[in-house]
C-alpha positions in Angstrom: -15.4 -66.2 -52.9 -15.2 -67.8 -49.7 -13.3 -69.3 -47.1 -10.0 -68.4 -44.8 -8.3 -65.9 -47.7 -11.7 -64.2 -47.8 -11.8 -63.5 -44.1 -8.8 -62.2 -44.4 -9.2 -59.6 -46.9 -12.1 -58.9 -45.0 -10.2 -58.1 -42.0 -7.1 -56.6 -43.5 -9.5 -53.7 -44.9 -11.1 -52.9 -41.9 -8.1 -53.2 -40.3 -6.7 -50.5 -43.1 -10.0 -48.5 -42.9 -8.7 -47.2 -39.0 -5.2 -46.6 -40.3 -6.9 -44.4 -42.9 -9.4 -42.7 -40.5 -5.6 -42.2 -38.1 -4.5 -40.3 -41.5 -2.2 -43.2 -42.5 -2.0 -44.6 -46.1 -1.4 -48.7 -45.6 1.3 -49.4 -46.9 2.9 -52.1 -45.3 2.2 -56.1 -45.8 -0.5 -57.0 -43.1 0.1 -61.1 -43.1 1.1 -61.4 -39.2 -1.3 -63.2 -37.2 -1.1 -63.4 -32.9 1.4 -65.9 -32.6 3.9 -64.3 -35.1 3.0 -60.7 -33.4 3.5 -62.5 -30.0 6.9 -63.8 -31.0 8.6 -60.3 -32.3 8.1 -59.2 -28.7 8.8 -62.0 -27.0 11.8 -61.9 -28.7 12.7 -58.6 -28.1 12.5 -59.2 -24.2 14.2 -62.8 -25.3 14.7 -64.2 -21.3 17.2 -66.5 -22.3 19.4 -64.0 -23.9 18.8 -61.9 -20.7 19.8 -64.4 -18.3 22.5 -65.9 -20.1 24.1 -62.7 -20.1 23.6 -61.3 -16.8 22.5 -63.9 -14.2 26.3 -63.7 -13.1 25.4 -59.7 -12.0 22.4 -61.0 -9.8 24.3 -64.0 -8.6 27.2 -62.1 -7.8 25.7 -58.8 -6.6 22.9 -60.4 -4.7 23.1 -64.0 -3.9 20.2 -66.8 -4.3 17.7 -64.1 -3.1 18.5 -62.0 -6.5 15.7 -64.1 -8.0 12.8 -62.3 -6.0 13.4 -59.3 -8.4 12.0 -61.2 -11.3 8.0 -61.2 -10.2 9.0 -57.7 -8.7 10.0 -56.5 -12.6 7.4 -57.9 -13.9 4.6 -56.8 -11.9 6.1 -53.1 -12.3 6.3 -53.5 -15.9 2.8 -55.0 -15.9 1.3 -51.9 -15.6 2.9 -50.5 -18.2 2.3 -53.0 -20.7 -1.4 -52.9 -19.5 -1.8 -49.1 -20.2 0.7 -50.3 -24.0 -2.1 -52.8 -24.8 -5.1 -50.5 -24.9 -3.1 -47.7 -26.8 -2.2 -50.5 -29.0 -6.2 -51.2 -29.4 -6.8 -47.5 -30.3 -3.4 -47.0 -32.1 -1.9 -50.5 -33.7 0.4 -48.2 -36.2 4.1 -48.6 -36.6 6.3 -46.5 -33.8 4.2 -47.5 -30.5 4.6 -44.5 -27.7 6.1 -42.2 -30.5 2.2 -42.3 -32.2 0.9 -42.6 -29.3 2.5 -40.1 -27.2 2.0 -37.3 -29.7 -1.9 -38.3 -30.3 -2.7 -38.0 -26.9 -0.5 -35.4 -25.4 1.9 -32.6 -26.6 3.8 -32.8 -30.0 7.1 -32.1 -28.3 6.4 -34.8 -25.7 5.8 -37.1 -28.2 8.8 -36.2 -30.3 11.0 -36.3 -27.7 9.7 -40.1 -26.7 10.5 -41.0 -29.7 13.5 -39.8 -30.0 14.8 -40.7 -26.9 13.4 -44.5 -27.8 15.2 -44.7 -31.2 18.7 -44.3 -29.9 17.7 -46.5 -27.1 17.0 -48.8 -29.8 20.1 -48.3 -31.9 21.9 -48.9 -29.1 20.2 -51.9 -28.2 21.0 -53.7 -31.6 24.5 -53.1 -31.1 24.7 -54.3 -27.5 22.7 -57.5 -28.7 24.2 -58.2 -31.2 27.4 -57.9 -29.9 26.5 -60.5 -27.6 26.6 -62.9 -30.7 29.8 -63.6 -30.5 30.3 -64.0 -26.9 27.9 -66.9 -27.2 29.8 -68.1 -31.1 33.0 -68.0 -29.1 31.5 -70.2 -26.0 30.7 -72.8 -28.7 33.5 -72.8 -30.9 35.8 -71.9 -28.2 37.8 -68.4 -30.0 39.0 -65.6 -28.9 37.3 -62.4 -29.2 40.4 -60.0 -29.6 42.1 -62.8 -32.1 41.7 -61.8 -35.8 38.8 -62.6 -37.7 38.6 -63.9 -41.6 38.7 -60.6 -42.0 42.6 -60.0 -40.0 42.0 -56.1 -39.9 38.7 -57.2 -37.3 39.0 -59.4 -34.2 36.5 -61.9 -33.8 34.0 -60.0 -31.7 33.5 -56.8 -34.4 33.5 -59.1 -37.4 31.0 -61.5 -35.9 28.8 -58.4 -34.3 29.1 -57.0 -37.4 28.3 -60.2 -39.7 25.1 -60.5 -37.4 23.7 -56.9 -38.0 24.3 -57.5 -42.1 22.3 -60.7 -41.9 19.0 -59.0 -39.6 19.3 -56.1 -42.0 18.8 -57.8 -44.9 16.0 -60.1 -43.0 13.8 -56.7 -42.2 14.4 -55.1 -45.2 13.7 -58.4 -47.6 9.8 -58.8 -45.9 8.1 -58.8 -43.2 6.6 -62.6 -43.7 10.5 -63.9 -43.9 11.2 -62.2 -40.6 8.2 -63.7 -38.7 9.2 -67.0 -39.8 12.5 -67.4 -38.7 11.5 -65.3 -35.5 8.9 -67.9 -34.7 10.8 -70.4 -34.9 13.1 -69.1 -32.9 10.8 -68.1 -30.3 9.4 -71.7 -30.6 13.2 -73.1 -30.0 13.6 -70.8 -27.3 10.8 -71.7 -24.7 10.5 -75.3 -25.5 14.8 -75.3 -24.8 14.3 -73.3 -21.7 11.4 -75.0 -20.5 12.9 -78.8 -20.9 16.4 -77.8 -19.3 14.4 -76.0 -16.3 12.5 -79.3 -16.0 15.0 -81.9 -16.3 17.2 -79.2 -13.7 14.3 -79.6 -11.5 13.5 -82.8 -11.6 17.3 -85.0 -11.6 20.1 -81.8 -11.6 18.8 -80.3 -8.4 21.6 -79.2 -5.6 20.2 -76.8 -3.2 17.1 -76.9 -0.8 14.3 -74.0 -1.5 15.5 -72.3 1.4 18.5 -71.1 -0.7 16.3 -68.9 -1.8 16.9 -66.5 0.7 20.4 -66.5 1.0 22.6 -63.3 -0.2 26.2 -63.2 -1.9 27.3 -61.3 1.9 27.8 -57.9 0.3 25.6 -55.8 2.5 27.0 -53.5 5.1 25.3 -51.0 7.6 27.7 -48.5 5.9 25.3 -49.2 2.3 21.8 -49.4 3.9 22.1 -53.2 4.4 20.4 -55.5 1.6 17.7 -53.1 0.2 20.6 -51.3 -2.0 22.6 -54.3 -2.7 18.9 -55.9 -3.9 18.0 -52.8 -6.1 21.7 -53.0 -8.0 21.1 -56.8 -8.5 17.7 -56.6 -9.6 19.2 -55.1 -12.8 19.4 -58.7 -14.2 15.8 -58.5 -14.3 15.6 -55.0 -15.4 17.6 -55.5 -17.9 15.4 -58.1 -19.6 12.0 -57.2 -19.2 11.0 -54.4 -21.8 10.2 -54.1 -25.3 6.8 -55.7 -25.1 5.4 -52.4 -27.1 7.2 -54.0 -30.3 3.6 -56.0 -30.3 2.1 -52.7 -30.9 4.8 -51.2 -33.5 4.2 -54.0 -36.0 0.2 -53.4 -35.6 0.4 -52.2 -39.7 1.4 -55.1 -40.3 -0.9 -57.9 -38.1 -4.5 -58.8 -39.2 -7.0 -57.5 -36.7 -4.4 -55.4 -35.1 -6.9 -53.3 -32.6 -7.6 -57.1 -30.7 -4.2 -58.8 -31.4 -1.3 -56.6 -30.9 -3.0 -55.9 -27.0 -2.7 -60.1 -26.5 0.6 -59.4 -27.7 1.7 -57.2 -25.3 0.4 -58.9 -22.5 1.1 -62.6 -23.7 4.8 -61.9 -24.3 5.2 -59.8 -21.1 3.6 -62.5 -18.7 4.4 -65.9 -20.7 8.4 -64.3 -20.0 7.5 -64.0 -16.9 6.4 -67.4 -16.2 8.8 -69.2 -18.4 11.8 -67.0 -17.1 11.2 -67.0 -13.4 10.8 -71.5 -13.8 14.2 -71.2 -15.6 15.8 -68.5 -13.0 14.9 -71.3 -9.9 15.6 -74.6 -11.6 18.7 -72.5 -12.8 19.6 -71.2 -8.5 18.3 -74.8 -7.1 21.1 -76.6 -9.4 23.9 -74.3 -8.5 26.6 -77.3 -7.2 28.5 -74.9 -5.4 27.1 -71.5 -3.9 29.9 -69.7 -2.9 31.5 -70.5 -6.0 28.8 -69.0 -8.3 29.2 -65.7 -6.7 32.5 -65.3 -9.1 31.0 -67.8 -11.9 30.8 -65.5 -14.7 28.8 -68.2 -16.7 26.8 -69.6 -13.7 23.9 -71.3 -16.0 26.3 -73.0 -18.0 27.8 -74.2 -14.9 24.7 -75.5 -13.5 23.4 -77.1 -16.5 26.5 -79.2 -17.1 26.4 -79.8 -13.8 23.2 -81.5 -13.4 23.0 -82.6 -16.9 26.3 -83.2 -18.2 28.6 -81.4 -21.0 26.6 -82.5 -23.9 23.5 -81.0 -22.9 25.2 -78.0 -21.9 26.2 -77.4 -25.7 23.6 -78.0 -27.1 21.7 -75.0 -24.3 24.7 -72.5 -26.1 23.0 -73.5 -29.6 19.5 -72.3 -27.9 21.1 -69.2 -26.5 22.6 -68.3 -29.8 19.4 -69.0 -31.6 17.7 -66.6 -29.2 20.3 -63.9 -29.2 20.1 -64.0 -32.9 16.5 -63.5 -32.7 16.3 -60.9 -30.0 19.0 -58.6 -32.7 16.2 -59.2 -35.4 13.3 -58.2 -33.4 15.1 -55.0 -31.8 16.3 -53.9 -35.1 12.8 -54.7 -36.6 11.3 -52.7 -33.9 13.7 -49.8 -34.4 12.9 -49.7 -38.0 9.6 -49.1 -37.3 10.0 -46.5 -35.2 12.6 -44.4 -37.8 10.0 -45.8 -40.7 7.0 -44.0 -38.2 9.0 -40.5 -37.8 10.4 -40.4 -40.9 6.9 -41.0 -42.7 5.9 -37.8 -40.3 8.8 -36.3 -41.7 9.7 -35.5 -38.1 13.4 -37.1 -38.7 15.9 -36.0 -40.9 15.7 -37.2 -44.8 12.3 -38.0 -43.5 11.1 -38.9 -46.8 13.9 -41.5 -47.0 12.8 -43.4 -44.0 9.5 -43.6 -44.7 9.8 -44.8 -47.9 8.0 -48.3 -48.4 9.9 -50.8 -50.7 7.3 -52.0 -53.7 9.2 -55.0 -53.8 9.1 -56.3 -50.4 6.4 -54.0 -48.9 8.9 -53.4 -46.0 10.2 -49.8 -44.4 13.9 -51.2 -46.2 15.6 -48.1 -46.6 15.0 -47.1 -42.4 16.1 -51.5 -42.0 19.4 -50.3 -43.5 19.8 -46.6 -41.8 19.5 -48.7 -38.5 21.6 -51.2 -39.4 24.4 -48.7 -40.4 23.8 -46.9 -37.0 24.0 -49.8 -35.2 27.4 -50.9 -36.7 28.7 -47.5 -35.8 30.1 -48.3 -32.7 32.0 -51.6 -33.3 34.3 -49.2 -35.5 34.7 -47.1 -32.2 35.2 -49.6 -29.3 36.1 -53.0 -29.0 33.4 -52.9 -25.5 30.0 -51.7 -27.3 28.1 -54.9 -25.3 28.3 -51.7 -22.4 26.3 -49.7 -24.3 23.5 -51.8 -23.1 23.7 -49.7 -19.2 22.9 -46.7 -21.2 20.6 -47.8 -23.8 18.0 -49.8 -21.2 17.9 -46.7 -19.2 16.7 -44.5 -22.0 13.9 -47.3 -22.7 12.6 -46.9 -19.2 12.7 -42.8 -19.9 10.8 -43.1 -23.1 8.4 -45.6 -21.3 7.7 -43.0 -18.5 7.7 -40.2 -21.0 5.0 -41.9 -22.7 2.7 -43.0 -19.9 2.9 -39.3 -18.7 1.6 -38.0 -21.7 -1.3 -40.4 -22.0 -1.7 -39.5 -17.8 -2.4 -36.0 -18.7 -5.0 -37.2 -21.6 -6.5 -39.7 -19.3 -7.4 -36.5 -17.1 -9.0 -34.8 -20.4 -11.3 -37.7 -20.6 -9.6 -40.1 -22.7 -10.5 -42.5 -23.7 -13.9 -41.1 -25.1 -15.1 -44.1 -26.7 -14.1 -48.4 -26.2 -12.2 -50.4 -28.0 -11.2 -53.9 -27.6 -8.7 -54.0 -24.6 -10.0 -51.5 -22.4 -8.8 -50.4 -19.0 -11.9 -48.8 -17.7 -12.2 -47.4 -14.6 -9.5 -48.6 -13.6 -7.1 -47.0 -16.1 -5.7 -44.0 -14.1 -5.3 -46.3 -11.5 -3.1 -48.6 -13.2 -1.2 -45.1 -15.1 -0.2 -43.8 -11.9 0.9 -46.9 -11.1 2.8 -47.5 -14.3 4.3 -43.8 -13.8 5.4 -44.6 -9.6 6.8 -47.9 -10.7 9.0 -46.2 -13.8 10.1 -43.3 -11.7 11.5 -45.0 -9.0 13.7 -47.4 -11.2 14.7 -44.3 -13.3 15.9 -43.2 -10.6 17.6 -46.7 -9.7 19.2 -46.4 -13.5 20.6 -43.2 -12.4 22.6 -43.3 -9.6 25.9 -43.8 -9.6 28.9 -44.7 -7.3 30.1 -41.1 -6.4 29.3 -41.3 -2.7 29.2 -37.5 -3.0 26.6 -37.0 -5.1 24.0 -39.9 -3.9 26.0 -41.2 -1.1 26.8 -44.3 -0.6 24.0 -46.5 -2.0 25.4 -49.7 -3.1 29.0 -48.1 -3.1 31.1 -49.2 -6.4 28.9 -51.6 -7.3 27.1 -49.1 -8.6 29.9 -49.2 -11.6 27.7 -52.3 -13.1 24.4 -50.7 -13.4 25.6 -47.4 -14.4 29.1 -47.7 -15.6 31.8 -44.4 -16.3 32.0 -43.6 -20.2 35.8 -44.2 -19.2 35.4 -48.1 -19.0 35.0 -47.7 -23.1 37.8 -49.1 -24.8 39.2 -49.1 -28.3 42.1 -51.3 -29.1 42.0 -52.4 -25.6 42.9 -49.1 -24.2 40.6 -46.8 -22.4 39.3 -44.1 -24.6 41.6 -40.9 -22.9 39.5 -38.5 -24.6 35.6 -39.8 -22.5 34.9 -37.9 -19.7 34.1 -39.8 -16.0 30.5 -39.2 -15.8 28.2 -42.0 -16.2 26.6 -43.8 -19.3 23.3 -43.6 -18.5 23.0 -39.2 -17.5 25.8 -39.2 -20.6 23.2 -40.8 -23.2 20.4 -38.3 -21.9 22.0 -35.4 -22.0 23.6 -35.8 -25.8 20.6 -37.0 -27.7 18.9 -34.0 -25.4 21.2 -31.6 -26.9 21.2 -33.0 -30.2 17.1 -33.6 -30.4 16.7 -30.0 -28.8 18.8 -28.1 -31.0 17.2 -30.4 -34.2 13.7 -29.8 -32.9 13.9 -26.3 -32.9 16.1 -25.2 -36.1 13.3 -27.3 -38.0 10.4 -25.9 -36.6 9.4 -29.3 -35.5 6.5 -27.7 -33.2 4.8 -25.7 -35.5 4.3 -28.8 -38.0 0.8 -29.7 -38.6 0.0 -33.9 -39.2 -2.0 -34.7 -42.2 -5.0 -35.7 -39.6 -5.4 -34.6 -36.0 -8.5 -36.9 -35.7 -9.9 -40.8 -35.5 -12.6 -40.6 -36.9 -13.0 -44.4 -36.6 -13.0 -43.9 -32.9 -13.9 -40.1 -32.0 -10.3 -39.8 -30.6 -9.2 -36.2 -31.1 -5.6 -35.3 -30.7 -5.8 -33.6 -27.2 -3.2 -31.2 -27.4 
């Protein structure tokens, strides 16, 4: 037998050869090429959801000159997705850092990335997919507190929660079904931005370049001047540009993994780039009226219907929608993973339930549904879980910088002792530290809040956007009495701390030996 189906059973057993010589059993369905392994992280960082949502908070925060952050956040996060995409070559197994933090470095450091980077993702879901029906309710013009079908919901629960049934089912029904209607999303999503940013360009456009430069007149001598107002609005950007390692988590699942999930990574993390920062200018140049964006809270709407008329501007709400819808499914799909990865370990509690492959489907379906139930969780508790997003981004950036320090202190043991396809060379220490500077710094960003006491008075309230009080939680429309006044983003580290630590150590989680602590494929011995 010969031909295209031949080559590909050729591949998909070497590719399962190195997850065997890793000491994993393939299990999964391995059908995803580049372009569908491409799109699951492109839709995870999914630019138009991004922007749609929180161009108003660099518009507002920071003027015109908000837009500057964008090449900034994606430089930073360049060298983090560089040292992802040749762990990705060695590693290209389901859970990203989580496998590849606790190959190369300490088990706990590795537990505790992961960890750290499933709530993260949990939380994520939620905040995504509440955005659904902020963007259903822009189209169909309801309100979000009004009852749903359902009259014991409002509109925004019932539609969150009709959007995390549907993605469940999706991930947990086959990996081929997701790809599909992700790719097509994806597909809808860059051709939509990149025809409005052109037409914007070309007939809508209002402003000269030198707009560009011009800030929303919030900096004072008392703050620092721009440089703090500039590091709150670069959150827009921050925000939006992560979850390029979801290339790497579905690596069990993509033919010739160890080449494809690296062009993944760096194809989704740069072709966002390009395609957002186009969309970001034509989006600032057809502004019709500056000082009036500052307080726009849909300012891309406004432009587009501005420079193209109300017609077009619907239909852009159908391409947000299609993206946001997209960018749920990918983040659960990624999450899954991740659960599916520890729990297979048994490194998660009902381990063996998680890591339980469906015959059927060939999916992780049983860890699709734990994450969807999680994810649901808080649209029972507050009618405001579209917050949780200040808290949940933050962790990402932790688990990120968690990860890249344990593969730092492997890198100075000599890793990596043999090549694979994406390789850093000598330069791969360099670009570490880099990746390690660059994710400090904006964890520090993530974590300062408006209490002029504690970090003076950086940015001042505005502060309250990036890192908002647990108190601004509401159920019922009534702040929850019972929160304490400390932010969202130390708040989230310091429970799943508690919770992980006490977990990790009444389980004996560091004195658990994996079934392998070689590649034999590679040479690469677990370090620690």
């Amino acid at each position: 037998m010969s031909g295209p189906s031949s080559s590909h059973a050729e591949q998909a057993a070497r590719d399962d050869a190195l997850l065997r010589s890793l000491g994993i059993k393939p299990e999964l369905q391995r059908t995803l090429g580049f372009l569908s392994n491409f799109a699951v992280a492109f839709s995870y960082i999914s630019v138009s959801t991004g922007t749609y949502t929180l161009i108003a908070l660099g518009l507002g925060v920071g003027g015109p000159a908000f837009i500057w952050s964008w090449p900034l956040v994606v430089l930073g996060q360049t060298f983090v997705a560089l040292n992802f995409a040749e762990l990705a070559s060695h590693f290209p197994v389901a859970g990203s850092i989580y496998q590849w933090s606790k190959r190369l470095s300490h088990k706990t450091l590795g537990w505790f990335t992961g960890w750290f980077y499933f709530w993260a993702g949990v939380l994520t879901v939620t905040a995504v997919a509440a955005t659904v029906p902020l963007v259903l309710s822009a189209i169909f013009n309801f309100a979000l507190s009004d009852p749903s079908p359902i009259p014991a919901l409002n509109n925004l629960v019932f539609w969150g929660l009709i959007s995390l049934i549907t993605t469940t089912m999706i991930n947990a029904f086959g990996v081929r079904l997701l790809a599909i209607i992700n790719n097509l999303g994806v597909a809808a999503e860059i051709l939509g931005m990149l025809v409005f940013a052109v037409i914007l360009l070309i007939v809508g456009r209002q402003q000269d370049v030198s707009v560009l430069m011009t800030t929303a007149g919030l900096e004072t001598a008392e703050t620092g001047g721009y440089l703090p107002i500039f590091a709150i609005a670069m959150f827009m950007s921050l925000f939006v540009v992560y979850g390029f390692d979801t290339a790497g988590t579905f690596g069990e699942e993509t033919l010739d993994a160890s080449r494809q999930a690296p062009r993944g990574i760096l194809t989704a993390i740069w072709l966002s780039g390009a395609v957002g920062f186009v969309f970001l200018l034509a989006i600032v140049l057809g502004i019709p009226d500056l000082a009036a964006s500052f307080a726009d809270p849909a300012p891309i709407a406004t432009s587009i219907k501005a420079g193209l008329g109300e017609q077009l501007g619907g239909i852009y709400l159908y391409v947000i929608l299609a993206a946001v819808y997209v960018c749920t499914m990918a983040i659960q799909g990624a999450t899954t993973r991740l659960l599916f990865s520890m729990g297979r370990d048994r490194r998660v509690p009902l381990g063996a339930t998680w890591g339980h492959v469906s015959h059927q489907f060939r999916t992780p379906a049983n860890a699709a549904v734990a994450v969807g139930v999680l994810a649901a969780i808080p649209f029972l508790v507050t009618d405001s879980p579209v917050l949780l997003a200040a808290g949940a981004t933050g962790l990402i950036y932790l688990s990120y910088f968690l990860c890249n320090l344990g593969v730092f202190a492997a890198r100075r043991k000599g890793w990596p002792h043999k090549g694979s396809w994406f390789s850093l060379g000598s330069w791969g220490t360099i670009i570490n530290i880099a990746a390690l500077l660059w994710g400090g710094s904006m964890i520090v960003n993530f974590g300062l809040w408006s209490d002029a006491s504690l970090f003076g008075n950086f940015g001042g309230d505005l502060r309250d956007y990036t890192n908002p009080s647990l108190t601004l939680l509401t159920s019922g429309g009534q702040s929850i009495s019972w929160l304490p006044d400390i932010p969202f983003f130390e708040a989230s580290i310091l429970l799943i701390l508690v919770v992980g630590v006490v977990y990790y150590f009444a389980t004996g989680q560091g004195g658990k030996v994996d079934q392998m602590e070689a590649d034999a494929a590679t040479g690469e011995a677990v370090i620690a």
